[in-house]
Every structure is written in C-alpha cells, then in structure tokens.
C-alpha positions in Angstrom: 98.6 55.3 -198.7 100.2 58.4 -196.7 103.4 59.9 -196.9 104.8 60.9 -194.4 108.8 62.7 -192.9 111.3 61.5 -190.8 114.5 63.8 -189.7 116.8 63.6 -186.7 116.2 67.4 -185.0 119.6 68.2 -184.7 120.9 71.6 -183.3 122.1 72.6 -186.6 119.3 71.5 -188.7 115.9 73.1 -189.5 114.0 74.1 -186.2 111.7 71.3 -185.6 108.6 74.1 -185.3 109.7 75.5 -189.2 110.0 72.0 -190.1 106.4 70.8 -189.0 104.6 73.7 -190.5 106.7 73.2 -194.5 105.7 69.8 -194.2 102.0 70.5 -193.4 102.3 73.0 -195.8 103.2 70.3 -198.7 100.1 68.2 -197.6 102.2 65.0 -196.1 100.3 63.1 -193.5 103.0 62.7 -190.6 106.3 63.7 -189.2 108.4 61.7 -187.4 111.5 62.4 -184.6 113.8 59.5 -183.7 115.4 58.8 -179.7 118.9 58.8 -178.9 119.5 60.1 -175.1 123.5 60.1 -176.1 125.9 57.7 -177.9 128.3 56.0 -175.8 132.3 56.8 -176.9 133.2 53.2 -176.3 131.6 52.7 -179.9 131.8 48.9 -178.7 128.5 48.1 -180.6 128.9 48.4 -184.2 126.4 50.5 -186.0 123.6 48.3 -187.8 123.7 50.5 -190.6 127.7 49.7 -191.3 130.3 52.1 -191.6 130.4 55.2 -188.9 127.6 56.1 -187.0 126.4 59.4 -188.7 127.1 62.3 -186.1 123.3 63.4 -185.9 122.5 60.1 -183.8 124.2 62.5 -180.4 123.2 65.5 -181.3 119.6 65.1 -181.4 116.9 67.3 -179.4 114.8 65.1 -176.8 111.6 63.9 -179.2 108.5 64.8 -177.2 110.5 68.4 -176.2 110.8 68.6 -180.6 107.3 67.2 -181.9 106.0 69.7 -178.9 107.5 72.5 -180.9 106.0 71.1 -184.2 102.6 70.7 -182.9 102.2 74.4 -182.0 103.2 75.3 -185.5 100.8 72.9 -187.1 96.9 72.0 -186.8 96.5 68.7 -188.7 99.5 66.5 -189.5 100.1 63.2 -187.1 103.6 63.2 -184.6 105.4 61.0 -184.1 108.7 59.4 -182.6 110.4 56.8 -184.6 111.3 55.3 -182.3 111.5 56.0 -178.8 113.6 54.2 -176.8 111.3 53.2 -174.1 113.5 50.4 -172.6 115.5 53.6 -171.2 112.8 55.4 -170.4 110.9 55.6 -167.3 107.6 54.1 -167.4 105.2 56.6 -165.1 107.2 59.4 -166.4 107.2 58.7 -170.3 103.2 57.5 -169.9 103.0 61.2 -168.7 104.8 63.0 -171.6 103.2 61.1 -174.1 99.8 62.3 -172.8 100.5 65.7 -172.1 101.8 65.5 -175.9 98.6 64.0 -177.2 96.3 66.2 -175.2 98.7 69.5 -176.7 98.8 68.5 -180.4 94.9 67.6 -179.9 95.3 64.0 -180.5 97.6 64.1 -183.0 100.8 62.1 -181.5 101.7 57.8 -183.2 103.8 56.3 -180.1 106.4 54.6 -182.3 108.4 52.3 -180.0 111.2 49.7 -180.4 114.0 48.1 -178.2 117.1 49.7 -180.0 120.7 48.1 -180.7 123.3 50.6 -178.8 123.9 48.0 -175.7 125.9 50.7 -174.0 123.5 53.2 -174.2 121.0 50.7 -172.9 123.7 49.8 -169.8 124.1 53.6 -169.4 120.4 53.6 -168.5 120.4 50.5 -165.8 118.8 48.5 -168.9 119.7 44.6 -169.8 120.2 43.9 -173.0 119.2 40.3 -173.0 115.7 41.2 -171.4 115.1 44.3 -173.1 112.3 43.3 -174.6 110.6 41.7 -171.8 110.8 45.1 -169.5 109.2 46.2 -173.3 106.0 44.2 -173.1 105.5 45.1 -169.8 105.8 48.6 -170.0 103.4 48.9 -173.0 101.2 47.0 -170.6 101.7 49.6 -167.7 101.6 52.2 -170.7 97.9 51.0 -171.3 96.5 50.8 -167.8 98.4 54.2 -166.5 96.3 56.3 -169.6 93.2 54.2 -169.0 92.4 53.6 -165.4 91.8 56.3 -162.7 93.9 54.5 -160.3 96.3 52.4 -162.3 98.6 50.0 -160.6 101.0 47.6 -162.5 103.0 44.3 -160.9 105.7 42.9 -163.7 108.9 41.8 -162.7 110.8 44.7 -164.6 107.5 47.1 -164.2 106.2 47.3 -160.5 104.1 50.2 -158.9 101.3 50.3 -156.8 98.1 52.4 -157.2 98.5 55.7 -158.2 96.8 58.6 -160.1 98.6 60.1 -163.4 96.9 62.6 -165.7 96.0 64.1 -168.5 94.9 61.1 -169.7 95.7 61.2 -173.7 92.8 62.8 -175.9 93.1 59.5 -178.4 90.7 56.9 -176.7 91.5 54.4 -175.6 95.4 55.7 -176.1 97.8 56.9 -179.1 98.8 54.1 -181.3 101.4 52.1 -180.0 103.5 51.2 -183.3 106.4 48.7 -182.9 109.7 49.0 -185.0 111.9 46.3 -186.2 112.3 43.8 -189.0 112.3 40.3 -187.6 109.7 37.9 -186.5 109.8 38.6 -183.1 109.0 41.5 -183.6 105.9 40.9 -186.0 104.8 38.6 -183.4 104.6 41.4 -180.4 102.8 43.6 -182.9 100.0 41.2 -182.9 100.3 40.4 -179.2 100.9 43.8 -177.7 100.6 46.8 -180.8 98.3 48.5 -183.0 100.8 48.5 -186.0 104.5 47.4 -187.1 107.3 49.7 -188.5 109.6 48.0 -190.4 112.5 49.9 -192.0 112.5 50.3 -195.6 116.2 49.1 -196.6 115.0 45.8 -198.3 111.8 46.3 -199.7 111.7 42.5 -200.9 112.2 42.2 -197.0 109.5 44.5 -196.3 106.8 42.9 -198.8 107.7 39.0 -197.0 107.5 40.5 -193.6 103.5 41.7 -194.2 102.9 38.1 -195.0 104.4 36.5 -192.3 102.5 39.3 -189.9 99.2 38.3 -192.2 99.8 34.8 -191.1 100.1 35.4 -187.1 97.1 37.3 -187.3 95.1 35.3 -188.8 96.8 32.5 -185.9 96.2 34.6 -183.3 92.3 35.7 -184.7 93.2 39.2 -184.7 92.1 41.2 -188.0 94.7 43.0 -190.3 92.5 46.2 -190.4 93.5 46.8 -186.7 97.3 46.3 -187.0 98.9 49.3 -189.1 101.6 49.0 -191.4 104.4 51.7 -191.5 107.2 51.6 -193.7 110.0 53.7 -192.0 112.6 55.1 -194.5 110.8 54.0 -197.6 112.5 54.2 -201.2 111.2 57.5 -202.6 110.2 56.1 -205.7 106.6 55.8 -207.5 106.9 52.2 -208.5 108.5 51.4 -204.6 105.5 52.8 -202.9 102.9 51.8 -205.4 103.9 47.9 -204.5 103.6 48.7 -201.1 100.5 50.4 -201.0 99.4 47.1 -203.0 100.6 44.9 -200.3 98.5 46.8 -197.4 100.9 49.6 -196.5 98.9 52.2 -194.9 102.0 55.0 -194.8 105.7 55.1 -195.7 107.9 57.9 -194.0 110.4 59.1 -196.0 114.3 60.3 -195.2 115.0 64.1 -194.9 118.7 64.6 -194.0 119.3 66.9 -190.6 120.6 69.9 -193.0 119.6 73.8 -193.3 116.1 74.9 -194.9 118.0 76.1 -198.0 118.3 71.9 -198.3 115.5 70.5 -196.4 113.1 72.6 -198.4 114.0 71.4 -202.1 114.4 67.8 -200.6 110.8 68.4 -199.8 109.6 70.0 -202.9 111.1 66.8 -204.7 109.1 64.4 -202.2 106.0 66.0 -202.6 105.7 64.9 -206.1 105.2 61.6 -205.0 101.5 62.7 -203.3 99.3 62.4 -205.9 
C-alpha cells in the first residue's frame, strides 16, 4: 500500500515547491492539495467536521497554481487535489488546467474530485446545491471527451457546448485518474458508474473497512472489476496496525494529515510519518 501527504498550502505554511521535494525526499508516494475558492462569512453551513472551521480552509493557494510549484521541484511522486471542487469550477477551463498540469509534472497528476458541503460557497459560484451532483456526472463526462477527442462537443442539461478544440491533451492515456471523494453510498455508486477510484475520509475506519464492501458488491452488480476502481483512504490514522487492516481490505494508498505549519514542524511531522513506510 502507498503512503502518501495531504496539507492545505496556506500562505504561512511550508511553500508547496519545499514541501513536494521533503516529501519525495522521504520516499512517500503522493501529495495531495485540497480546493476552497473562499469561505463564505455567513458561516450559515455548519462545518462537517464540528466545532469552527479551522482558518486554513480561506487561506489556501489555488490547487493546480500549488501542485504546479511541487511538480517542478520533484521528478517522481503522484499530485494530486483532494478534492477539487469541480461543481464550481468551469468545465472547458478546469479540463484545460488539469492537462496542462499532467503534461508539466509528466503524467504525474490523480484528479481527486467531490461535490463539497459549503452551500454558500457553492451559491457564490451560480451552483445548486440540490443538483450538485448531477452538473458532477456530467462534467466528468465533458471532462472525458474534452481530453480525448480532437473535436469534443458535450450536450447535458447543466454541461452544454458545441464542437470545439482544447489542448494539450493530458500525457496519462486515456486521462488522469478521476478519484471520487465522499463516504456514503451515493457516492460508492458514481465511483463505479463514472470513476476510476473512491476517496473516503479516514475518520471512522470501521466506516471505511464497510464502505469497500458495499463498493465490492456494486461492482460486482454492475460487472465492473475491483482491480480497475482504486481505493484511497484520505486522512488515514497514522498507525501501523490502522493501515495494515486497510491494506488487508484492498487499500491501494492512505494519505496522511500534515498540519499547514512552518518547516521547523512539517519536517519532524514528516520524519515521524515516514516510519510507517517500510
């Protein structure tokens, strides 16, 4: 099983380039920036975490302008955003930066996707809550044909755009991964239907280990093999007998936590981590 980071790439943490080339360094497999355009000041949505929402979810750098800066200080570990908000995002224009991305890191970018929580934020960006995930499936679908076809053209109801020409096409063939975040069946069940792996976050790990059953079972409904869906384990328990279970169950890579702090405590955080690789 990989290892792999995750930290928000905050103004006043680490430099996303510095951070990329310790965790190379330390041999883990992937690094991993999250998508928050801005946090609405209505806080009307509570946070799904509970409590306050920790300060680094506003102040984080744009994720492709960050894992940019990482890939040009590092030559083999995997990028990737966990998640991006694509629901907010523009279709054509986000198909573009995530090739430009993949063709710059040499095919090294995992499109980690999801439909967030923060309806504000969504509103903010002309997006409906309610059909959030619909506008989802169809832009994964518009993703597909934009960084396959020559002339791509796409007709949805919440994706519509006749032919047009978009390159670089990405250097992964036939795309990056597209890997889906979220913890409830719904979300298993688009996996299948629309992904090439699932991201569940790592808070219940009982959770976790039923959710890779249930996603066993709708493969095997909707005859599509288990060797082609990835598993991902986003925020994963950093401890030996955690990740052993999961690697048991079929988990192909947990990401684990680094706090947006200085390198004088990013580094040891890392040091500490990198014990669990062997």
């Amino acid at each position: 099983m990989d290892i792999g980071i995750f930290m928000f790439p905050t103004g006043d943490a680490i430099r996303p380039d510095e951070l990329g080339a310790e965790v190379e360094a330390r041999g883990f497999e992937s690094l991993w920036f999250p998508e928050h355009t801005h946090i609405p000041t209505s806080r009307r949505t509570p946070f799904p975490g509970g409590g306050e929402l920790p300060p680094e979810y506003s102040r984080s750098h744009d994720p492709f302008v960050a894992l940019t800066a990482a890939a040009m200080s590092t030559s083999t570990i995997r990028l990737g955003t966990g998640i991006c908000l694509i629901i907010e995002r523009d279709t054509i224009t986000t198909a573009k930066a995530v090739a430009s991305l993949d063709v710059l890191s040499g095919g090294r970018f995992i499109f980690g996707i999801g439909g967030g929580w923060n309806r504000e934020e969504m509103e903010h960006h002309g997006t409906d809550y309610p059909t959030r995930f619909a506008k989802l499936e169809e832009q994964v679908a518009a993703f597909k044909t934009i960084w396959t076809e020559d002339e791509a053209e796409f007709h949805g109801r919440h994706v519509d755009f006749d032919p047009i020409w978009s390159w670089p096409k990405p250097a992964q063939k036939p795309h990056p991964p597209i890997v889906l975040g979220g913890g409830t069946r719904y979300t298993r069940q688009r996996v299948v239907d629309h992904c090439d792996g699932w991201m569940p976050i790592g808070r219940d790990d009982e959770a976790v280990l039923r959710g890779i059953e249930d996603l066993r079972h709708r493969a095997e409904r909707a005859g599509r093999a288990m060797d082609t869906i990835s598993i991902n384990v986003f925020g994963a328990t950093p401890n030996r007998e955690v990740l052993d279970r999961y690697a048991e169950a079929g988990v192909g890579r947990a990401v684990l936590l680094a706090r947006p702090e200085g390198r004088d405590l990013v580094l040891p955080r890392l040091d500490r981590y990198a014990t669990l690789l062997a």
